[in-house]
KOLMAR-403465 format. One record per residue (C-alpha): x, y, z; residue in three letters; residue number from 1. Coordinates in nm, 4 decimals. Each point is the difference from the previous one (the first is absolute). Example, Ala and Ser with C-alpha at 12.3 -4.5 7.8 and 13.67 -1.06 7.14 Angstrom:
REM residues 2
NODE        X        Y        Z zado nuba
NODE   1.2300  -0.4500   0.7800  ALA    1
NODE   0.1370   0.3440  -0.0660  SER    2
This chain:
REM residues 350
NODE        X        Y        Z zado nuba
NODE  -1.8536  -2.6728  -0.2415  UNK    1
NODE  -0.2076   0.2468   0.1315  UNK    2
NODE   0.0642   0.4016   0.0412  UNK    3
NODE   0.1110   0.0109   0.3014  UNK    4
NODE   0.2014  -0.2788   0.0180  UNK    5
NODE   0.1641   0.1079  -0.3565  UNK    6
NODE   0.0921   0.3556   0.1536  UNK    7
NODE   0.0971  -0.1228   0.3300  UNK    8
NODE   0.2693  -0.2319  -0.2119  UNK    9
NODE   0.1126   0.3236  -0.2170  UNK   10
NODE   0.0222   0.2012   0.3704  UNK   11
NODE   0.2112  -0.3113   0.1302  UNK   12
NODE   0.2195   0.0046  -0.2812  UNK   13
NODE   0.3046   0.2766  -0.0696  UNK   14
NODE  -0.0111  -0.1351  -0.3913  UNK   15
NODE  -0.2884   0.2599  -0.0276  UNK   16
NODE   0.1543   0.3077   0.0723  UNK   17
NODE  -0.2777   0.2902   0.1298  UNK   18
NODE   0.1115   0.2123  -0.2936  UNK   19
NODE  -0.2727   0.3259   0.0216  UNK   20
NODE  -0.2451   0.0591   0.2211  UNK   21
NODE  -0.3192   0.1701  -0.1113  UNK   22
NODE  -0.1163   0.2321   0.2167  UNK   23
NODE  -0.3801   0.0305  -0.1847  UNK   24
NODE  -0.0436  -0.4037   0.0531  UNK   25
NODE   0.1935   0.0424   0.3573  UNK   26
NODE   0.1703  -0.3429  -0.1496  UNK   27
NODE   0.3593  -0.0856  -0.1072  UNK   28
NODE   0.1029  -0.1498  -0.3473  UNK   29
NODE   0.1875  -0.3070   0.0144  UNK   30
NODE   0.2603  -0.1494  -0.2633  UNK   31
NODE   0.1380  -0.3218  -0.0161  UNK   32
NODE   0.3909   0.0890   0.0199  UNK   33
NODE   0.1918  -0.3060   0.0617  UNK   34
NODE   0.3894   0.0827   0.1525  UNK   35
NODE   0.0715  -0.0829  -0.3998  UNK   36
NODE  -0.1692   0.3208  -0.1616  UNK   37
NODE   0.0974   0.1669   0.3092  UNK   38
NODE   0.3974  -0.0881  -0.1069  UNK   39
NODE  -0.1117   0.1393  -0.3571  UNK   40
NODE  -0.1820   0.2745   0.0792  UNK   41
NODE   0.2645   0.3392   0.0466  UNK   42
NODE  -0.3274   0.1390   0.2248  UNK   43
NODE  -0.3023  -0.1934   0.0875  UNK   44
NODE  -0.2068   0.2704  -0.1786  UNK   45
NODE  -0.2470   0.0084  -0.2605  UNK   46
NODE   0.2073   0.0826  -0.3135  UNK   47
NODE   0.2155  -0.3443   0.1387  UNK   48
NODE  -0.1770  -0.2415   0.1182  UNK   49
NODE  -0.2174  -0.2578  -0.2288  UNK   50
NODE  -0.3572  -0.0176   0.0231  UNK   51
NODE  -0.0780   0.2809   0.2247  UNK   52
NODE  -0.3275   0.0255  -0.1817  UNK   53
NODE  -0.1218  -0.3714   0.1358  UNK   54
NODE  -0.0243   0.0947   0.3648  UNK   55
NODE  -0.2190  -0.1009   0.2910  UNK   56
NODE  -0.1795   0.3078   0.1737  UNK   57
NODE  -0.0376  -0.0970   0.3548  UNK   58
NODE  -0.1865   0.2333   0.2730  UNK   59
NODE   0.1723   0.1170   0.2824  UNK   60
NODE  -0.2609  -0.1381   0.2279  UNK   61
NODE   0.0176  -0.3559  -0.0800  UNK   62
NODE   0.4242   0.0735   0.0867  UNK   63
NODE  -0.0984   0.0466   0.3511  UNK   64
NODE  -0.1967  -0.3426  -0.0202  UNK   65
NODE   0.3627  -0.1773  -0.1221  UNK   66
NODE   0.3067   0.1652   0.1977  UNK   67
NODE   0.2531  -0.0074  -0.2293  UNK   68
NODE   0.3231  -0.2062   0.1148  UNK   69
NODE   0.2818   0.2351   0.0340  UNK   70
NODE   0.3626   0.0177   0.0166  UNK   71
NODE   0.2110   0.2678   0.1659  UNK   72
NODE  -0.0328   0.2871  -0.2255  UNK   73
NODE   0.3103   0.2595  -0.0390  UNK   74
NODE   0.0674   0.2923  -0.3159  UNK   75
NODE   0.2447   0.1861  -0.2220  UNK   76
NODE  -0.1135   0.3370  -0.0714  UNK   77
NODE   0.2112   0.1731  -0.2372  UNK   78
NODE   0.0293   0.3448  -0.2479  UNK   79
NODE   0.0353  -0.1704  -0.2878  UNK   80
NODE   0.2980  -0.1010  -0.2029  UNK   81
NODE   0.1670  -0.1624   0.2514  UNK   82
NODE   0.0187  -0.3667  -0.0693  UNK   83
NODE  -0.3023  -0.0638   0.1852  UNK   84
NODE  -0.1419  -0.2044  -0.2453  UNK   85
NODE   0.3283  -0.2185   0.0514  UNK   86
NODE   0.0114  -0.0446   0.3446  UNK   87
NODE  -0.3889  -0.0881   0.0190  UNK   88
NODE   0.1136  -0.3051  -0.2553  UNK   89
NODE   0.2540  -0.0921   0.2369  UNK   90
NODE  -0.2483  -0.0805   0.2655  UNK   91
NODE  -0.1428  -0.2548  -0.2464  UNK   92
NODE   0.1530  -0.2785   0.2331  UNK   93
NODE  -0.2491  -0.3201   0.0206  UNK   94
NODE  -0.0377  -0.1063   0.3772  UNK   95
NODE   0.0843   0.3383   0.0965  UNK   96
NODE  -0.1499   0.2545  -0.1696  UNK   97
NODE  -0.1641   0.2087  -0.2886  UNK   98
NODE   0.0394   0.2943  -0.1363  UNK   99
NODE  -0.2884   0.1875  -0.1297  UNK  100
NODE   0.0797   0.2834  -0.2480  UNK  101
NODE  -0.2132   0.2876   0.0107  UNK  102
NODE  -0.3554  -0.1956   0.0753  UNK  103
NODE  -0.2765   0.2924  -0.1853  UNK  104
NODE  -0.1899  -0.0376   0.3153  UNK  105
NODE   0.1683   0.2146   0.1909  UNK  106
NODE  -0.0543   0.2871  -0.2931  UNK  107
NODE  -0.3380  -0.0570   0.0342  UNK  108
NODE   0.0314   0.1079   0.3609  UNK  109
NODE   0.2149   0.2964  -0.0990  UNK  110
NODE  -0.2530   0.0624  -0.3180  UNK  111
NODE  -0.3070  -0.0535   0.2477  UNK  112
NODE   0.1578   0.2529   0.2431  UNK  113
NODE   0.0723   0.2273  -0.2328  UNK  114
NODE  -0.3784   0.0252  -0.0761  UNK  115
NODE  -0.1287   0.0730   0.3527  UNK  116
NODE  -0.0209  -0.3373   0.1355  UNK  117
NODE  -0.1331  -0.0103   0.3521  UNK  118
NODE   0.3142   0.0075   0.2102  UNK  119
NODE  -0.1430  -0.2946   0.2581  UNK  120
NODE  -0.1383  -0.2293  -0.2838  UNK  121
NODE   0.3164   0.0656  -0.1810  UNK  122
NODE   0.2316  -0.1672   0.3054  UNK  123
NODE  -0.2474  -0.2860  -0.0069  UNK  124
NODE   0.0537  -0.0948  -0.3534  UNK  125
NODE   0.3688   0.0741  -0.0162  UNK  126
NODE   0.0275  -0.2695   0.2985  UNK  127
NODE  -0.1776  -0.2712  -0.1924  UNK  128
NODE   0.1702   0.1030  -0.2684  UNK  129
NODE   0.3129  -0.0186   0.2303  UNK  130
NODE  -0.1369  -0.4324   0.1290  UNK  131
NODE  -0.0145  -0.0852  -0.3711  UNK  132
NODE   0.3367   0.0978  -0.1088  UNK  133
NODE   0.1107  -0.1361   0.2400  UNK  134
NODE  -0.1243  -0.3671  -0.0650  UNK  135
NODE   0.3540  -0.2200  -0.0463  UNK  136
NODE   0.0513  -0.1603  -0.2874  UNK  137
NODE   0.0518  -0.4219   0.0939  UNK  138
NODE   0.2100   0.0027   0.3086  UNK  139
NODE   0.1318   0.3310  -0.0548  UNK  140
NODE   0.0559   0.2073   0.3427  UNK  141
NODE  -0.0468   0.3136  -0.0722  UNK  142
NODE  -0.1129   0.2413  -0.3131  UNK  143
NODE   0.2256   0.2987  -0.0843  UNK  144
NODE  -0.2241   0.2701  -0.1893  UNK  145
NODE   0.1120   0.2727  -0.2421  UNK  146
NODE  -0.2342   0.2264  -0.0490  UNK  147
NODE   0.0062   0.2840  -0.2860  UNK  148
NODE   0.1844   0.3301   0.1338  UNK  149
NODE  -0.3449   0.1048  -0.0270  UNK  150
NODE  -0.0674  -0.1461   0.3098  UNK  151
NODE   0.2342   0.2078   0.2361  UNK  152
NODE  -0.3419   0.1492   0.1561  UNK  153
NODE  -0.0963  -0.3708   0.1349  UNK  154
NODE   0.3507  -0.0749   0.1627  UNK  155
NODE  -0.1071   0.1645   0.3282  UNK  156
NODE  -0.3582  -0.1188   0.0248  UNK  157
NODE   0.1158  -0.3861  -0.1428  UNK  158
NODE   0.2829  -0.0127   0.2725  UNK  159
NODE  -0.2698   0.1257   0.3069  UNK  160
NODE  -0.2500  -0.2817  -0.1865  UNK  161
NODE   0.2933  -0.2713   0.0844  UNK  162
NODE   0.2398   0.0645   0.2583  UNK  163
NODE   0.2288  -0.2730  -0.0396  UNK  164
NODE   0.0307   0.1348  -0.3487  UNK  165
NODE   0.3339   0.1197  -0.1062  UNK  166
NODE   0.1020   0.2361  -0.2989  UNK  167
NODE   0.2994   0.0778  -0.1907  UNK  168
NODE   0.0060   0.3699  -0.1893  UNK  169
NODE   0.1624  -0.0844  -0.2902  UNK  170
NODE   0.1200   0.3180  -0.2464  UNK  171
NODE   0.2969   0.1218  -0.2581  UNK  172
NODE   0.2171   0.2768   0.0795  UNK  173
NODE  -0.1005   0.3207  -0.1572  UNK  174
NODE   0.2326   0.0178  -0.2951  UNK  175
NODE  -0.0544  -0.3399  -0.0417  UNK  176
NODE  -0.3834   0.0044   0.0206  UNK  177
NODE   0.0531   0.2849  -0.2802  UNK  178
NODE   0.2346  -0.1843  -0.2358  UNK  179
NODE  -0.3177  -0.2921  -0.0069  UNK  180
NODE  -0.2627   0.2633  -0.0791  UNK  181
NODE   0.2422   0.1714  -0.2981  UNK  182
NODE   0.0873  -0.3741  -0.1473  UNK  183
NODE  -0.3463  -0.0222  -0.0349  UNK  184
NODE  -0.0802   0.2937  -0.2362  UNK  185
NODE  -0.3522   0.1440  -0.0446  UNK  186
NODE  -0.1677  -0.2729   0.1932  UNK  187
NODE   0.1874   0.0566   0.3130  UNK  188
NODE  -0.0585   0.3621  -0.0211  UNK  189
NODE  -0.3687  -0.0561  -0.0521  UNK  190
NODE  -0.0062  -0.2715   0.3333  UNK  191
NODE   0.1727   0.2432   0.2438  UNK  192
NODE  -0.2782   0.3003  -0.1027  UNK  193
NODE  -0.2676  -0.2852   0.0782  UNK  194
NODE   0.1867  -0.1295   0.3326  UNK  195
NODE   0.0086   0.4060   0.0839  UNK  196
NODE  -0.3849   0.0158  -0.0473  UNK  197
NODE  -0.1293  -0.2954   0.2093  UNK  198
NODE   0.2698   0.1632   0.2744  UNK  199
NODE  -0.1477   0.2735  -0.0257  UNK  200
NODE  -0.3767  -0.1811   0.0781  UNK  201
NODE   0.1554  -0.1955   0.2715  UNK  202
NODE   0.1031   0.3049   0.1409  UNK  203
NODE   0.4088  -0.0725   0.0519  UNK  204
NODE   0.1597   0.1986  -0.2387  UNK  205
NODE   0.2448   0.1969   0.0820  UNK  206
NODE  -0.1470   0.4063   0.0632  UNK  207
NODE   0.1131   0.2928  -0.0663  UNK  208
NODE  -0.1008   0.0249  -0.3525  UNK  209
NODE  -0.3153   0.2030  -0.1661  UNK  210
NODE  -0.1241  -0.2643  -0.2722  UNK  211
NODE   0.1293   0.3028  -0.2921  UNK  212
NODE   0.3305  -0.0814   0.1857  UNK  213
NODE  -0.0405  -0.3572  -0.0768  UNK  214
NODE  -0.0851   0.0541  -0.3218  UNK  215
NODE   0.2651   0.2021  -0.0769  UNK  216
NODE   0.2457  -0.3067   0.1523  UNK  217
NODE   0.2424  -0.1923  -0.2786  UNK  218
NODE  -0.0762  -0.4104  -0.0363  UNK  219
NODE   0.3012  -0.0809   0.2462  UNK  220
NODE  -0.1169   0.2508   0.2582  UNK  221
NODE  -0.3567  -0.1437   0.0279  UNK  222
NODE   0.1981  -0.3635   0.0007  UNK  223
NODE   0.1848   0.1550   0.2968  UNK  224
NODE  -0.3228   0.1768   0.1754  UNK  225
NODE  -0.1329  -0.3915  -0.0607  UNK  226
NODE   0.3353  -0.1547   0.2136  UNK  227
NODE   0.0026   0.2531   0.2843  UNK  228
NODE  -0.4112  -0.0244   0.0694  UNK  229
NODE   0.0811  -0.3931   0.0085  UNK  230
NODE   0.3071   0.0769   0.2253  UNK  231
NODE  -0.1958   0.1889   0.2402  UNK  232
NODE  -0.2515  -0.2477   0.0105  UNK  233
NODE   0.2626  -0.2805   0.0610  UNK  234
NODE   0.1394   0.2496   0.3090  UNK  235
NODE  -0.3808   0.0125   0.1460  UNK  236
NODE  -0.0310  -0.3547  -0.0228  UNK  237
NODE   0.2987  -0.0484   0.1858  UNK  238
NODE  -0.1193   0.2117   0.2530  UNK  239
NODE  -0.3795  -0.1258   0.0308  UNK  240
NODE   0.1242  -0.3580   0.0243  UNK  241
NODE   0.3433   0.0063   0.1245  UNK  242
NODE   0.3484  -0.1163  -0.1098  UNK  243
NODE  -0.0645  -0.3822   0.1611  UNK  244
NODE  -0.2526  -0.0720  -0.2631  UNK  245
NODE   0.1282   0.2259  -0.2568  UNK  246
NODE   0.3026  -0.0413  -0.1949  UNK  247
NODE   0.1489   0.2577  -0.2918  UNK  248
NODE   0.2379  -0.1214  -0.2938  UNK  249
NODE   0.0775   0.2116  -0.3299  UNK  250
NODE   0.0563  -0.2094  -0.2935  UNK  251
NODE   0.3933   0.0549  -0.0848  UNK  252
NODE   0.0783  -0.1786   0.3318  UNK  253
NODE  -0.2751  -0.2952  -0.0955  UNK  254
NODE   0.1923  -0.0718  -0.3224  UNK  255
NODE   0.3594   0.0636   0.1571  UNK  256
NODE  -0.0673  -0.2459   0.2975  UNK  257
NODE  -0.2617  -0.2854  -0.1079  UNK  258
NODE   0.0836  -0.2424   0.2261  UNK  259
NODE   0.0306   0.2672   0.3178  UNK  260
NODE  -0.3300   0.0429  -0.1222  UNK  261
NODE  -0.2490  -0.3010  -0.0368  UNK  262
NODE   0.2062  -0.0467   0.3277  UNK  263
NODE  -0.1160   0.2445   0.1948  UNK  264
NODE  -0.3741  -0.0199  -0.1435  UNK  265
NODE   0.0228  -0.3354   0.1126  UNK  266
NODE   0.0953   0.0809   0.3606  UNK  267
NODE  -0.2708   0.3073   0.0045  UNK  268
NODE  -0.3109  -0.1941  -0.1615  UNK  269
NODE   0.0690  -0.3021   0.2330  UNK  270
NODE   0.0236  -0.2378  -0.2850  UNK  271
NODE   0.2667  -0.2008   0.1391  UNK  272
NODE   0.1775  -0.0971  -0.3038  UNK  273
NODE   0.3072  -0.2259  -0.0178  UNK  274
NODE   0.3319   0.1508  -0.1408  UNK  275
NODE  -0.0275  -0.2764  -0.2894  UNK  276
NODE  -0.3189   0.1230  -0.0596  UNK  277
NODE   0.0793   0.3672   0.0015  UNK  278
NODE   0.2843  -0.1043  -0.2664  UNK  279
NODE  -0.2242  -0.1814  -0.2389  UNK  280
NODE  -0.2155   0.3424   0.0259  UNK  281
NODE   0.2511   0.1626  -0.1431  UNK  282
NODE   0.0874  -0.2282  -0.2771  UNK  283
NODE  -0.3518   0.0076  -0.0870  UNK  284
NODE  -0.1813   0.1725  -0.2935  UNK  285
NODE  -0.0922   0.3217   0.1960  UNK  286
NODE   0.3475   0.1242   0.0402  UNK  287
NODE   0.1656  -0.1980  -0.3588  UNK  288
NODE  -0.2737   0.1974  -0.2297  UNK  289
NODE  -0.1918   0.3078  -0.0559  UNK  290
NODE  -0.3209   0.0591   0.1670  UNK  291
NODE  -0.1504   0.1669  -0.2455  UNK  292
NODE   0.0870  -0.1220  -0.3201  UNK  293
NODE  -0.2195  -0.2192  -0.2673  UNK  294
NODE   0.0373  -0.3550   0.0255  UNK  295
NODE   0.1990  -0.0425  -0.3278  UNK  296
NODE   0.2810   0.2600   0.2196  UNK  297
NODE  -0.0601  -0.1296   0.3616  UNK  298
NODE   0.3473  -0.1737  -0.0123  UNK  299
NODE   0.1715   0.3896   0.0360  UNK  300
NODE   0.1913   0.0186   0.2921  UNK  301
NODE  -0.0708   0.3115   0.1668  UNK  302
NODE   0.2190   0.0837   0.3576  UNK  303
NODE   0.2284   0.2803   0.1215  UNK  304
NODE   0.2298  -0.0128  -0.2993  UNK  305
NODE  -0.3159   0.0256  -0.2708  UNK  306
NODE  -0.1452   0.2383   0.2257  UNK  307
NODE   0.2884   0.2161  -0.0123  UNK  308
NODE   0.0458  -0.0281  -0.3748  UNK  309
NODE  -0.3385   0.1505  -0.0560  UNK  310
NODE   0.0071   0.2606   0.2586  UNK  311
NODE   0.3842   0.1068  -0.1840  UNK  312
NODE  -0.2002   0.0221  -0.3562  UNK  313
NODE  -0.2510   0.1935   0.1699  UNK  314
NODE   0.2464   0.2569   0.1630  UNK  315
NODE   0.1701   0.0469  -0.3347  UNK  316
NODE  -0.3337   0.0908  -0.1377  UNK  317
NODE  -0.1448   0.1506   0.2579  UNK  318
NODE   0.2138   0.0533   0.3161  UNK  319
NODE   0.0685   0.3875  -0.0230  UNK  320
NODE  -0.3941   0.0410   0.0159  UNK  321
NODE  -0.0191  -0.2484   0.2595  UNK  322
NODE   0.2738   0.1325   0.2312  UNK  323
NODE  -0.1779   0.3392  -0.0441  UNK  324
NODE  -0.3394  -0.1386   0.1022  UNK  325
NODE   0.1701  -0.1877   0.3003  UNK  326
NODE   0.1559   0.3364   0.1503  UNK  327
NODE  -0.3568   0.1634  -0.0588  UNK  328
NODE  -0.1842  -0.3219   0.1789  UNK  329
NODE   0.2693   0.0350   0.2883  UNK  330
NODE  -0.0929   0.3689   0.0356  UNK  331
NODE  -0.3822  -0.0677  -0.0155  UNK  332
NODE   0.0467  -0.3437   0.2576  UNK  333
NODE   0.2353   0.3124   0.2322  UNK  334
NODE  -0.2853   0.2085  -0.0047  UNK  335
NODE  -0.2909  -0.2303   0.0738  UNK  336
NODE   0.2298  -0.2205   0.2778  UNK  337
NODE  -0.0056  -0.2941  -0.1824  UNK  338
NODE   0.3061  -0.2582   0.0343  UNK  339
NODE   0.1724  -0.1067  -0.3128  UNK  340
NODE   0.1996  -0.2701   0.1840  UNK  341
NODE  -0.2613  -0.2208   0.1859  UNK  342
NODE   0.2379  -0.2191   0.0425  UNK  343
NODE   0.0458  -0.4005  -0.0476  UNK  344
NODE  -0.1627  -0.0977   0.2873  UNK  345
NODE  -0.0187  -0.3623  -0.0988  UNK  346
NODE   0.3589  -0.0619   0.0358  UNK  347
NODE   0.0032   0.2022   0.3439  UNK  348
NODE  -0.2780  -0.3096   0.1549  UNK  349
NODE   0.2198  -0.2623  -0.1341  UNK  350
């Protein structure tokens, strides 16, 4: 087989995901990731998937030579700590659709941009970036992408790029979102600091603060500073793209009503599933074990009542700090005009 007949098969296949695209080579880095490694993977990223090293580097110009075959395309954009990773392996559904979790493609577009990329070649490659996530998988009908909550920057320009693209903003509840970063110690205190930073490059984070003022902000505060930049971001998209293509659910309502759910995300990505097939969804391994957890623990049930459990350990450990960092947040979202109830718009379309 010759070159171009060998890349035009890996550029007609969705087994090779476009995993990176290098901006030097102007190429993109495919991986073979059968739906298999996709079901094993808990994000399709380096540090998951298997061989990642063995990829084919294939220039952007010989893409335009083979049009990729696409499906419609639709997202989940989230702040983290929501059960996004949960609901993306619920869209796992052969003949229907697939659920990509946090592709690192779409951080290299938010890395690229965050190193001057020109703003006009930048839209080009984010569109073919766009056509080859969006290749189905078999006789899937559509491909349901979760990018990284890095990637709030791109919602706007992906959802212009494809206007038949829909998008649910996904997030936890404040005291919630807090209880997640205290459970996880030193590590989640370090990730909120970083998530603060590339904010602050992106340019969304929430003003009114001198960076000695953010210095001189506790762990949880930053964590918060993190939630309500995302939440005004969520509130521009809304506004940019409108509340027909946009839909807003916090997690404590995903985990309290599953079923309304996958329902209603059925109804607003068009995917036309039956109510047998909805049920099976449910019975499935995305919502009867933990997204998140080695193989050897993936049995774990995690839903409302687990949820709950942790977030009660955490607010015996933590909550008086957490309440207090709440009331500040509340004060800070008050004087910047920033909603704290966005509301669950998803429910409202259904």
């Amino acid at each position: 087989m010759n070159l171009a007949a060998r890349e035009a098969e890996i550029i007609g296949n969705a087994d090779y995901l476009a995993h990176r695209y290098d901006e030097v080579a102007d190429g993109y880095r495919f991986v073979h990731v059968p739906r298999e490694v996709h079901r094993s993977c808990t994000f399709i990223t380096d540090e998951h998937l298997p061989d990642v090293d063995r990829y084919k580097l294939i220039s952007r110009a010989s893409l335009t030579q083979v049009p990729a075959r696409t499906a419609p395309i639709h997202f989940i954009f989230h702040s983290a700590y929501c059960c996004s990773t949960m609901m993306a392996r619920a869209f796992d559904i052969p003949g229907v659709s697939m659920g990509l979790k946090e592709p690192v493609v779409l951080n290299d577009m938010i890395g690229w941009r965050r190193r001057g990329a020109d703003k006009q070649k930048l839209a080009t490659v984010l569109d073919t970036s766009l056509d080859l996530l969006a290749r189905p998988m078999g006789d899937d009908r559509a491909v349901i992408v979760k990018p990284s909550n890095i990637c709030t920057p791109l919602a706007i320009p992906a959802l212009k790029l494809r206007p038949q693209a829909k998008a649910l903003l996904l997030y936890a509840p404040l005291e919630s979102y807090l209880q997640s970063i205290a459970k996880k110690e030193m590590w989640g205190r370090i990730w909120v600091r970083d998530v603060l930073i590339g904010t602050l490059k992106d340019g969304y984070a929430v003003g009114g603060f001198s960076p000695e003022e953010l210095l001189q902000l506790t762990d949880l505060q930053v964590a918060a500073i993190g939630w309500l930049s995302q939440h005004a971001a969520f509130a521009r998209i809304i506004g940019t793209i409108g509340p027909d293509r946009v839909a807003t659910l916090d997690s404590d309502s995903f985990l309290a009503n599953q079923q309304t759910t996958v329902s209603a995300l059925n109804r607003f990505f068009a995917l036309d599933m039956s109510d047998e097939k909805i049920s099976q969804i449910l019975d499935g391994p995305a919502f009867t074990s933990h997204s998140k957890l080695d193989q050897a623990k993936r049995g774990a049930v995690f839903d409302a009542k687990a949820r709950k459990e942790e977030q009660s350990k955490m607010a015996a450990l933590h909550g008086s700090e957490i309440n207090m960092v709440c009331q500040w947040a509340k004060a800070v979202a008050d004087s910047q005009k920033i909603k704290l109830e966005i509301g669950d718009r998803l429910f409202d379309q259904s």
